[in-house]
C-alpha positions as CSV (number, residue, x, y, z in Angstrom):
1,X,-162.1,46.5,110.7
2,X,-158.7,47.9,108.9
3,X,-156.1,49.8,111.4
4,X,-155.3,53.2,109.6
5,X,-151.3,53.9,109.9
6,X,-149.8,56.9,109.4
7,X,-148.1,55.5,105.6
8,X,-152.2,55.6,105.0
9,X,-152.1,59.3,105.0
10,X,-149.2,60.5,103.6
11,X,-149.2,61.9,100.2
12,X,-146.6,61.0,98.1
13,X,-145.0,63.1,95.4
14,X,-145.7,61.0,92.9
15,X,-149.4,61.7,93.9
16,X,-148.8,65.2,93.5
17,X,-146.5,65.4,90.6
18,X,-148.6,63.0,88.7
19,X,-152.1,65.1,89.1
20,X,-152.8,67.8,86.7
21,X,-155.0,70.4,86.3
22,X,-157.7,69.9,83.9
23,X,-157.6,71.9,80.5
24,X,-158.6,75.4,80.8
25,X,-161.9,75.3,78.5
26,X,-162.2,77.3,75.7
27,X,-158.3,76.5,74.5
28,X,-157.3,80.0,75.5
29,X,-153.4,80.5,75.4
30,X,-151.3,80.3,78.7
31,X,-152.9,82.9,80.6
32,X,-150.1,84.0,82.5
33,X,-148.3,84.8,79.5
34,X,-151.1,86.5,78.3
35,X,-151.2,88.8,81.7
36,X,-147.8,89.2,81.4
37,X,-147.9,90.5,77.6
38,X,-150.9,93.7,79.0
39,X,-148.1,95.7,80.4
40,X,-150.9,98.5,81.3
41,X,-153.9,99.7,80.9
42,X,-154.2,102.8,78.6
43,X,-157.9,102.6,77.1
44,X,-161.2,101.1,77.8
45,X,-160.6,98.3,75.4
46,X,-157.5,97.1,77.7
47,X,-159.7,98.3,80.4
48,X,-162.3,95.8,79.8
49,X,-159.5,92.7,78.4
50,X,-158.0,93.3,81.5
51,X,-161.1,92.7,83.8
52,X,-161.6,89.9,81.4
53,X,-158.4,88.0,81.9
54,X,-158.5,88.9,85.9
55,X,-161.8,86.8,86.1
56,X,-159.6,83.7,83.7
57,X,-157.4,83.9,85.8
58,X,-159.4,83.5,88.8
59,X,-161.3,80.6,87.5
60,X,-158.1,79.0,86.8
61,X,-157.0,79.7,90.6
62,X,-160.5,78.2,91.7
63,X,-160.0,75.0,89.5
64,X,-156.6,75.0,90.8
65,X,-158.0,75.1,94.6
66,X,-160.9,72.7,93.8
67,X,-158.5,70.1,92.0
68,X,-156.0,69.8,94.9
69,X,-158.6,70.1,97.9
70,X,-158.6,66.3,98.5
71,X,-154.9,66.5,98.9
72,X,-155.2,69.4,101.6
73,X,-157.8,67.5,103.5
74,X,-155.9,64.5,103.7
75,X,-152.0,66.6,104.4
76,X,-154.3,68.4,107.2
77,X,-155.7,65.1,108.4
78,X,-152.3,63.9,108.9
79,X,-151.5,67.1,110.4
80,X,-154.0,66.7,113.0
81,X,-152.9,63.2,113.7
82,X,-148.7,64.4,114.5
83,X,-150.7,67.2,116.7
84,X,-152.2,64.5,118.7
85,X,-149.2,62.2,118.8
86,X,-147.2,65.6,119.9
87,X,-150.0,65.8,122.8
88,X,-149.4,62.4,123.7
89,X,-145.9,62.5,123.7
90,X,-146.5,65.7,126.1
91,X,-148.6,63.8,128.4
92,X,-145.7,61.2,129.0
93,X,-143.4,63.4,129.5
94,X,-145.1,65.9,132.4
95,X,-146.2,62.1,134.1
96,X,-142.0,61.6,133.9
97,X,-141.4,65.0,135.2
98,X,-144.0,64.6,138.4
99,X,-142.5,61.0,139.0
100,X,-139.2,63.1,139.3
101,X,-140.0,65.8,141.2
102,X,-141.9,63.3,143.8
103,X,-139.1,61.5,143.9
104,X,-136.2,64.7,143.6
105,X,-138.6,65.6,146.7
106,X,-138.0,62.1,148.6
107,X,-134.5,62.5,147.9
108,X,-134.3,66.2,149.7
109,X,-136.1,64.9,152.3
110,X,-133.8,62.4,153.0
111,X,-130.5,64.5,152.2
112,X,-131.7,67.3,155.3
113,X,-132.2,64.0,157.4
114,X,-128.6,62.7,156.6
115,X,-127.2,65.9,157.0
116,X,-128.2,66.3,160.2
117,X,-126.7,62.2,161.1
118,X,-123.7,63.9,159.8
119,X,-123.1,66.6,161.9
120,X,-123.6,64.6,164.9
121,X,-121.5,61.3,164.1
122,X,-119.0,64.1,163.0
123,X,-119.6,65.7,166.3
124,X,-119.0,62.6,168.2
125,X,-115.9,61.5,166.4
126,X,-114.5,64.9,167.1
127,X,-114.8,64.4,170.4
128,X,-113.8,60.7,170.4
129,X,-110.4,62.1,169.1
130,X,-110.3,64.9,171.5
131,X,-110.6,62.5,174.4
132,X,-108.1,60.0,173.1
133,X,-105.4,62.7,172.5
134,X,-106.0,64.1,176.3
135,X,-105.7,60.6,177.1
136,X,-102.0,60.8,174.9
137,X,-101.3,63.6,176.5
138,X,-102.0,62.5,180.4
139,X,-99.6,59.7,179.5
140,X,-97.1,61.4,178.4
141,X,-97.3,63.8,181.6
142,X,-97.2,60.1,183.9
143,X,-94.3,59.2,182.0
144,X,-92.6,62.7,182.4
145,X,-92.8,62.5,186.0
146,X,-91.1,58.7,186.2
147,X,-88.0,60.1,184.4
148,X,-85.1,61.2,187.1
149,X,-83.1,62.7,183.6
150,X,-84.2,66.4,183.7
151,X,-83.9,67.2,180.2
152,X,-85.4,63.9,178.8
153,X,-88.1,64.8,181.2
154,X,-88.7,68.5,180.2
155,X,-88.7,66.8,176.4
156,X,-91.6,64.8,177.4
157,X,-93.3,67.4,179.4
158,X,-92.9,69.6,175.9
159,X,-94.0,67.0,174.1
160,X,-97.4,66.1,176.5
161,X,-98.3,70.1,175.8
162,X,-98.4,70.2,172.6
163,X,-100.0,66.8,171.7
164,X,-102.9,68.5,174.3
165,X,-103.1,72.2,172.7
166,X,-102.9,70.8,168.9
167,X,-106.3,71.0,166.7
168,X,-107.6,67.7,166.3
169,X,-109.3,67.1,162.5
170,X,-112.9,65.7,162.3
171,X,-111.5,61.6,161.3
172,X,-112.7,60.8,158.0
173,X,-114.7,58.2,156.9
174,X,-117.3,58.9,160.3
175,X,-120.6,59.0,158.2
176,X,-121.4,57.2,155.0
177,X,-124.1,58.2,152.7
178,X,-126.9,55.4,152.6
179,X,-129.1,57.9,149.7
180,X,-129.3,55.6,146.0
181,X,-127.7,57.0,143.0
182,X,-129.6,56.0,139.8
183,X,-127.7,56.6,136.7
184,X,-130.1,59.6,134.2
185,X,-131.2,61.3,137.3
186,X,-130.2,64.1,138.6
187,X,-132.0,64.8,142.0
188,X,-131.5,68.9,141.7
189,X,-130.3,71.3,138.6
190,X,-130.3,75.0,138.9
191,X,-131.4,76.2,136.0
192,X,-133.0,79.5,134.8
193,X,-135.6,82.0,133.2
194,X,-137.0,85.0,133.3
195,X,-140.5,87.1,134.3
196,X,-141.5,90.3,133.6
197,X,-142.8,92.0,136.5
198,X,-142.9,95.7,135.6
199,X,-143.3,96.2,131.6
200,X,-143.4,99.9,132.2
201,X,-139.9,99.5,133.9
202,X,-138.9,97.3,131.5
203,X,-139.6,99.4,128.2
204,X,-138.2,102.1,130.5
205,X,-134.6,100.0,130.6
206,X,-135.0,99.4,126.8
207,X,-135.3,103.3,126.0
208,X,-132.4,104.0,127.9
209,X,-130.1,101.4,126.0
210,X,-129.4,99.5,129.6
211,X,-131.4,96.7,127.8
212,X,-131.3,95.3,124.5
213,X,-134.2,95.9,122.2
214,X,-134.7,91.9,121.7
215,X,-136.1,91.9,125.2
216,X,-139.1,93.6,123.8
217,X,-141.4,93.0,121.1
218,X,-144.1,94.8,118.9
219,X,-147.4,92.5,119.2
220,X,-148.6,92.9,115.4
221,X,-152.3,91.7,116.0
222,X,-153.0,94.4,118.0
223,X,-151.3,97.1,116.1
224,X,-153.1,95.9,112.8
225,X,-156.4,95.2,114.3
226,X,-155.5,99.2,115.8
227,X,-154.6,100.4,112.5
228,X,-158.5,98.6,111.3
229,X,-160.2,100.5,113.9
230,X,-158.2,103.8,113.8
231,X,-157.4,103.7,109.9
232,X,-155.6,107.0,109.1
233,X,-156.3,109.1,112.6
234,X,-154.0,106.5,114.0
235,X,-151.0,107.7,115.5
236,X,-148.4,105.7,117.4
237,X,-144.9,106.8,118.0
238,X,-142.6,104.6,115.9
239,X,-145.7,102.8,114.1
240,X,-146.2,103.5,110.0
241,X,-149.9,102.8,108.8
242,X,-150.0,100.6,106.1
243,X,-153.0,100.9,103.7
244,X,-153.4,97.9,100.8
245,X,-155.3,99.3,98.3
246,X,-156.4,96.4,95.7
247,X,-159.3,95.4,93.5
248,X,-162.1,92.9,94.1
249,X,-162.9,90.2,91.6
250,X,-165.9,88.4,91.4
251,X,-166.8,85.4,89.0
């Protein structure tokens, strides 16, 4: 049993360039020239040459179809199979986004958790500090009171205030982050989009000019498969009806 690979379905442009069309029968001259040359149609002989060399024409387009079918099939094959590998590839990569949201998820988790260890070894190395400098300041006062000199002593008495009235900083280094960094992962990204709510209030924005005109869109299947339904009684504000008027040809 062969493996196929994807070289096996390519088609090569020296497949294409190298297949031709077989002769038209009958060893008419090049028909397009020939269309070309009937400018109009101004009697019933040009009427009837011209239906003549429509129906040429189209058998040439069938041939042309017919011939280069098998090179379709096998340029849709290989179509299908990038479809599928675009599938795959899809697959993979909304199993990588669940294994990063579960573990984005994990890491939040844990993140509230430290936060909260934070706070408190922050709140008890606050008031570490604040202990130690009342402490300071309590020995400052003893000392005050052993000194006979009183302006030294008034000096250290000043100085025992203020070391007990100043704001004492939260030290630094009193928690330390235990959460892994992995290098290509980011546990959280703002990023954003857009939903439309209220159409009505938004093709109310759009006819006032607050809002660009990109932001809405005509949807073209409907307003053709309207204009099939309605033909020429349609009537939508901004909407032209569109009518193809063309001959059918039949080998």
């Amino acid at each position: 049993m062969t493996t196929e690979t994807t070289e096996d379905w390519i088609v090569s442009a020296e497949d294409v360039n190298g297949a031709t069309v077989p002769p038209f029968a009958g060893g008419q001259p090049d028909l397009l020239e020939e269309a070309e040359s009937l400018k109009a149609v101004i009697d019933k002989h040009d009427y009837e040459y011209a239906i003549d060399l429509a129906k040429r024409l189209k058998t040439v387009a069938i041939a042309i179809t017919d011939y280069y079918q098998p090179f379709k099939r096998r340029l849709d094959a290989l179509k299908r199979k990038v479809l599928d590998a675009e599938d795959s590839a899809l697959t993979y990569s909304a199993a990588a986004n669940l294994m990063a949201a579960r573990a984005a998820k994990w890491h939040a988790a844990e993140r509230a958790k430290e936060a909260q260890a934070k706070a408190e070894a922050e709140r008890v190395a606050r008031e570490e500090a604040e202990a130690a400098q009342r402490a300071k300041a309590e020995r400052l006062k003893e000392v005050a009171a052993k000194v006979p000199d009183p302006g030294v002593r008034a000096a250290i008495e000043r100085e025992a205030e203020q070391t007990a009235s100043a704001p004492v900083a939260t030290p630094k280094g009193a928690f330390q982050s235990s959460l892994p960094g992995v290098r290509g992962f980011t546990p959280s990204r703002v990023t954003y989009g857009a939903r439309v709510d209220d159409l009505l209030e938004l093709v109310k924005a759009v006819a006032a000019g607050t809002v660009p005109l990109e932001a809405v869109l005509p949807n073209q299947p409907f307003l053709n498969e309207l204009a099939r339904m309605q033909k020429d009684t349609m009537a939508v504000p901004g909407v032209t009806v569109l009518k193809n008027d063309s001959p059918v040809i039949r080998k």
